[in-house]
C-alpha positions in Angstrom: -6.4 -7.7 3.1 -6.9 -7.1 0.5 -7.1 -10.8 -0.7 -7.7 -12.2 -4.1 -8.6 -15.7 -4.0 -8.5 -17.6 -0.6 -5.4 -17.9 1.3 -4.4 -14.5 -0.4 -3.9 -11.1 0.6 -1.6 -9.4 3.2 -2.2 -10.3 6.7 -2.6 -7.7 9.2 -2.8 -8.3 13.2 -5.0 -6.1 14.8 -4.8 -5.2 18.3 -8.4 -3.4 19.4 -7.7 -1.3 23.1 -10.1 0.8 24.8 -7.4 3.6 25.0 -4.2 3.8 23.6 -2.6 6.2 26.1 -3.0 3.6 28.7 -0.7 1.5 26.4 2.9 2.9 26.4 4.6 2.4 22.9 7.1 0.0 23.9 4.6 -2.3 24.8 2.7 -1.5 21.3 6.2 -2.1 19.7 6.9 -5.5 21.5 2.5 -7.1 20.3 4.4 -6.4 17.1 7.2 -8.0 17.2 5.2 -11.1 18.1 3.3 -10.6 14.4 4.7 -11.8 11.6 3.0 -9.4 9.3 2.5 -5.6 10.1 0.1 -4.7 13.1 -2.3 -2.0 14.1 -2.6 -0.7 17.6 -6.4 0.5 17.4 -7.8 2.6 20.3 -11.4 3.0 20.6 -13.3 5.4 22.2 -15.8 5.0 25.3 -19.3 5.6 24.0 -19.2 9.2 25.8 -16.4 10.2 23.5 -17.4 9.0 21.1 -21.0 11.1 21.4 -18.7 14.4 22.0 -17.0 13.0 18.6 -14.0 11.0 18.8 -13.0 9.4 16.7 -10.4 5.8 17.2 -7.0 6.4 16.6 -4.7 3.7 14.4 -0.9 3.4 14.5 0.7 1.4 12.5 3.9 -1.2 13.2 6.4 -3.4 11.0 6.7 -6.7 12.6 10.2 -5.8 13.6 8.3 -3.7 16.1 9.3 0.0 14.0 6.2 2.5 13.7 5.1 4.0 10.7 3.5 6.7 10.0 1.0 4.9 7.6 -0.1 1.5 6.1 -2.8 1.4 3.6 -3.6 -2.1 3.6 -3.0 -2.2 7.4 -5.7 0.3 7.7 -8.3 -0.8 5.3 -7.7 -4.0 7.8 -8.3 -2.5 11.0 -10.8 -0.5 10.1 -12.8 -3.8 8.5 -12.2 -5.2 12.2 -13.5 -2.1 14.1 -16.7 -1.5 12.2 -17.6 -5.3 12.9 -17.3 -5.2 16.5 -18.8 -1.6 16.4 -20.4 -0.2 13.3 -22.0 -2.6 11.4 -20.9 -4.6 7.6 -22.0 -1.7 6.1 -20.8 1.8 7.7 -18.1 4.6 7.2 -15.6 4.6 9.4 -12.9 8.0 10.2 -10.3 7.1 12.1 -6.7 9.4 13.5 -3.6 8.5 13.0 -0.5 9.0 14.7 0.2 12.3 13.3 -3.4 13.8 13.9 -4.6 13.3 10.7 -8.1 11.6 9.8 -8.8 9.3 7.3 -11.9 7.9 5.9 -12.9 4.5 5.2 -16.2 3.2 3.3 -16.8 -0.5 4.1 -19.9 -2.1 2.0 -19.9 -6.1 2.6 -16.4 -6.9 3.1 -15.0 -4.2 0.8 -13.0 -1.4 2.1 -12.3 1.5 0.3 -10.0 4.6 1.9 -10.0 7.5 1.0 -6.5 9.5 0.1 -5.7 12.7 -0.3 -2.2 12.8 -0.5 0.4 15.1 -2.8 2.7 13.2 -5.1 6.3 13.9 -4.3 8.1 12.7 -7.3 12.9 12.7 -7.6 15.3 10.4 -9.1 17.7 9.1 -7.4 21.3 10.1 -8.1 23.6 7.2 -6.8 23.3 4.9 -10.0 25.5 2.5 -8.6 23.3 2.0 -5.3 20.5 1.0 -7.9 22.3 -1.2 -10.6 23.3 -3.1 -6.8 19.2 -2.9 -5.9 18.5 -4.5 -9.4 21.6 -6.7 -9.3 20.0 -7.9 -5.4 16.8 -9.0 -6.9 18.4 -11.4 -9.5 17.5 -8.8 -12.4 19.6 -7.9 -15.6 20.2 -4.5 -17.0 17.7 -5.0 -19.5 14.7 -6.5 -17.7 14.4 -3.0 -16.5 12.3 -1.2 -18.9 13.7 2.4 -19.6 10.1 3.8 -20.5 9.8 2.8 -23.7 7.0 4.0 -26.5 4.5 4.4 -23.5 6.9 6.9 -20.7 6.5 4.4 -17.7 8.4 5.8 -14.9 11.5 4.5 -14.4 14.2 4.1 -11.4 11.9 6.6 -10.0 11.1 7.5 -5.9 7.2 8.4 -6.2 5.3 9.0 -2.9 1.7 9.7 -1.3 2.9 8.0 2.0 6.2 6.7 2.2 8.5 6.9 -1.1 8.6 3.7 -3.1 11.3 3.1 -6.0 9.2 2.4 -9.2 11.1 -0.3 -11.4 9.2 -1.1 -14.7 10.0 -4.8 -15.5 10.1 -5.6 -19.6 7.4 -8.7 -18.8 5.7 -10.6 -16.7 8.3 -13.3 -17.1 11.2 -11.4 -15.9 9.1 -10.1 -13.3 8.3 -12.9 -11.6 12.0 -14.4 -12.5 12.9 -11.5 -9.5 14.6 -13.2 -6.1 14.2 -12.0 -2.5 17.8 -10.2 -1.4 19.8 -12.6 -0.4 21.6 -10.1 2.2 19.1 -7.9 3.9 21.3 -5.8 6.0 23.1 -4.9 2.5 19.6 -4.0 0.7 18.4 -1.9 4.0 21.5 0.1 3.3 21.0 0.4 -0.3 17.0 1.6 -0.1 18.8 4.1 2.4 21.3 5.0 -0.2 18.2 6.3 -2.5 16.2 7.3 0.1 13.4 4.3 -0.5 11.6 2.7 1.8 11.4 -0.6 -1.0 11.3 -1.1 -4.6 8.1 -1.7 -6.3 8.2 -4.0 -9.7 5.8 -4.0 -12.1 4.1 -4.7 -15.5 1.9 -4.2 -17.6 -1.2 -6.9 -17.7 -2.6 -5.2 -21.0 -1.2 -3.0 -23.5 -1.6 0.4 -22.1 -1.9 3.9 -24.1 -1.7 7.6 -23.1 -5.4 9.1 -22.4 -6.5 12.2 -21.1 -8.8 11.0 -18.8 -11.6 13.1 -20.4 -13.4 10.8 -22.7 -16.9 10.3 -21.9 -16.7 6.4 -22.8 -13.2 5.9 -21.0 -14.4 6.3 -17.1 -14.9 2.4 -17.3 -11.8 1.1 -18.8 -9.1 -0.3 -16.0 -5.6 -0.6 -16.2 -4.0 -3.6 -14.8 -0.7 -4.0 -13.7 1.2 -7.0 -12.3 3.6 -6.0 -9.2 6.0 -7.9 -6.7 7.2 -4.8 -3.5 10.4 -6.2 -1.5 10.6 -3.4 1.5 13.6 -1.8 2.9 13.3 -3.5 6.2 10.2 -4.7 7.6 11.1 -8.3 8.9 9.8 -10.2 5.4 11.5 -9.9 2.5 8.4 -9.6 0.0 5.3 -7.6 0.2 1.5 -9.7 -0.7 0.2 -6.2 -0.8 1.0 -2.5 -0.6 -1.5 -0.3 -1.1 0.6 2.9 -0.6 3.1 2.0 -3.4 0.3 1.3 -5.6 -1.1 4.0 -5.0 2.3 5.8 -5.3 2.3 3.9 -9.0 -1.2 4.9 -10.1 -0.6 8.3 -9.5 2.6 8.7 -11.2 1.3 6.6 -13.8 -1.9 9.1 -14.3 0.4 12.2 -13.8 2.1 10.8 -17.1 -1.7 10.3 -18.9 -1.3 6.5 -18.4 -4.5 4.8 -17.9 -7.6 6.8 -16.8 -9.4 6.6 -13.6 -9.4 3.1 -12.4 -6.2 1.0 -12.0 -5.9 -2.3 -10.7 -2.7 -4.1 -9.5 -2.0 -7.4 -8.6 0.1 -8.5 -6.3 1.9 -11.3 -3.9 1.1 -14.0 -7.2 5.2 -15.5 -7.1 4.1 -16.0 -2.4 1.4 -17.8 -2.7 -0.6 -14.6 -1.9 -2.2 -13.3 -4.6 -3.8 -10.0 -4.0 -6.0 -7.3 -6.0 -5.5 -3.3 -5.0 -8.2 -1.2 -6.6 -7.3 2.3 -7.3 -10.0 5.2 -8.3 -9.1 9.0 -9.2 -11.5 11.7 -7.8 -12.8 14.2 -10.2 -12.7 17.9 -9.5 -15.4 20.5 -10.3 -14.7 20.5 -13.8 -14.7 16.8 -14.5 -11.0 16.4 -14.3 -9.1 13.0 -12.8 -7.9 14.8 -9.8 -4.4 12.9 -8.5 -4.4 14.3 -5.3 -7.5 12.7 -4.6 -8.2 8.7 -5.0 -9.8 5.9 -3.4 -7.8 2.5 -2.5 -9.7 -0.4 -1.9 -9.5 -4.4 -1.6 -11.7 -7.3 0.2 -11.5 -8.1 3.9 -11.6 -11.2 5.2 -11.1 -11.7 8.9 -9.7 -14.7 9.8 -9.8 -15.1 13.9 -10.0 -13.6 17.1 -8.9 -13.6 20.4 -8.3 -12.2 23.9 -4.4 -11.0 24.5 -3.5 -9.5 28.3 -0.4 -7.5 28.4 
């Protein structure tokens, strides 16, 4: 999730226990290094708990066996999983993370769509020779880069709701899928460190975009559409079908600078062999206002098999 077309989309391997305190995180980090995709460890509650109101808890693991503190895709995922064998095709699912958090998830007919309320942290990073290497790493030139041009895209820029991502605006669509997986992935772990990134996040523009104010009456249904391609610090895979934080790391810088509106779509995974769709939706407060700190990321669910696992 969340696919496209068939065969698309981001896998995610979804582990569904009746308790995760009975499962000790070194064995949750060693299901995941048998995934070649991220994992979820989801515990479920018994139905007495659940009646007193617990809720089932999801955390989150990069196939190199690493927890994180948050995947969006991974969740949407999960959660698609655990309202099948639990709450129906059409429910609304909260579920914990690792942290004590809860998040929300609307599923409606193999849809998912998660609710985040997240605040954007926003920094440049100051070691430009650590990011001409990242560019030079992905097989990009100096001026496939796009500086921000007429429209103000942001540019060499960390932008978080999760986990930061390094926004890189690519001049094309050409030049964007003319990017290469690191050939050295030690070297490019150490230079995401360098900038404090936890992977860089191409993209361009499908349309041409203007500035709006997000106010217009008759603009609520316009979309803006980007084209994206997310190599990761250090995950185990060296491109990204799908990345729902970083989009929605994108959208809301890209909103914060009156790009777009309230919907946003970005497509992703296209130079795998994945190709992938992330929708992304701005709240609007009490006065009618695209709220930032408040959107909706969803995509398609498909799931693919099942089985029994002992450990």
């Amino acid at each position: 999730s969340p696919l496209k077309n068939p065969g698309g989309g981001n896998p995610v391997t979804v582990f569904l226990c009746p308790s995760v305190s009975h499962l000790p995180s070194s064995v949750q980090s060693d299901l995941a290094r048998t995934c070649e995709w991220e994992s979820v460890v989801a515990s479920l509650p018994s139905q007495s708990a659940k009646e007193q109101g617990q809720i089932p808890s999801f955390r989150f693991y990069l196939p190199n066996g690493d927890e994180v503190s948050f995947c969006a895709h991974a969740a949407i995922g999960a959660a698609a999983v655990v309202a099948a064998e639990d709450a129906g095709p059409s429910s609304t699912l909260s579920f914990a993370t690792a942290d004590g958090n809860q998040q929300d998830i609307v599923i409606r007919n193999g849809e998912a769509e998660l609710l985040m309320e997240a605040k954007l942290d926003e920094d440049i990073p100051d070691d430009f020779l650590a990011l001409g290497d990242i560019r030079s790493a992905l097989g990009l030139r100096m001026e496939d880069v796009s500086l921000g041009g007429e429209v103000g895209y942001p540019s060499y820029m960390n932008s978080s709701v999760a986990r930061p991502k390094t926004l890189f605006p690519i001049v094309d669509m050409n030049r964007l899928h003319a990017a290469r997986n690191p050939p050295d992935a030690g070297k490019f772990r150490d230079l995401c460190d360098k900038i404090k990134s936890t992977g860089i996040y191409l993209y361009s523009a499908c349309d041409e975009i203007g500035n709006s104010d997000g106010d217009e009456d008759d603009g609520a249904s316009s979309v803006a559409r980007f084209e994206c391609r997310q190599f990761p610090r250090y995950s185990g895979y060296p491109e990204d079908p799908a990345t729902g934080i970083a989009a929605a790391a994108l959208a809301a810088s890209l909103r914060k600078r009156g790009i777009g509106g309230e919907f946003y779509e970005f497509y992703q995974g296209t130079a795998m062999g994945r190709s992938s769709q992330i929708r992304i939706r701005f709240d609007r407060d009490a006065d009618g206002e695209i709220d930032i700190r408040k959107m909706y990321c969803s995509g398609l669910v498909e799931i693919l098999s099942k089985e029994d696992v002992e450990v």
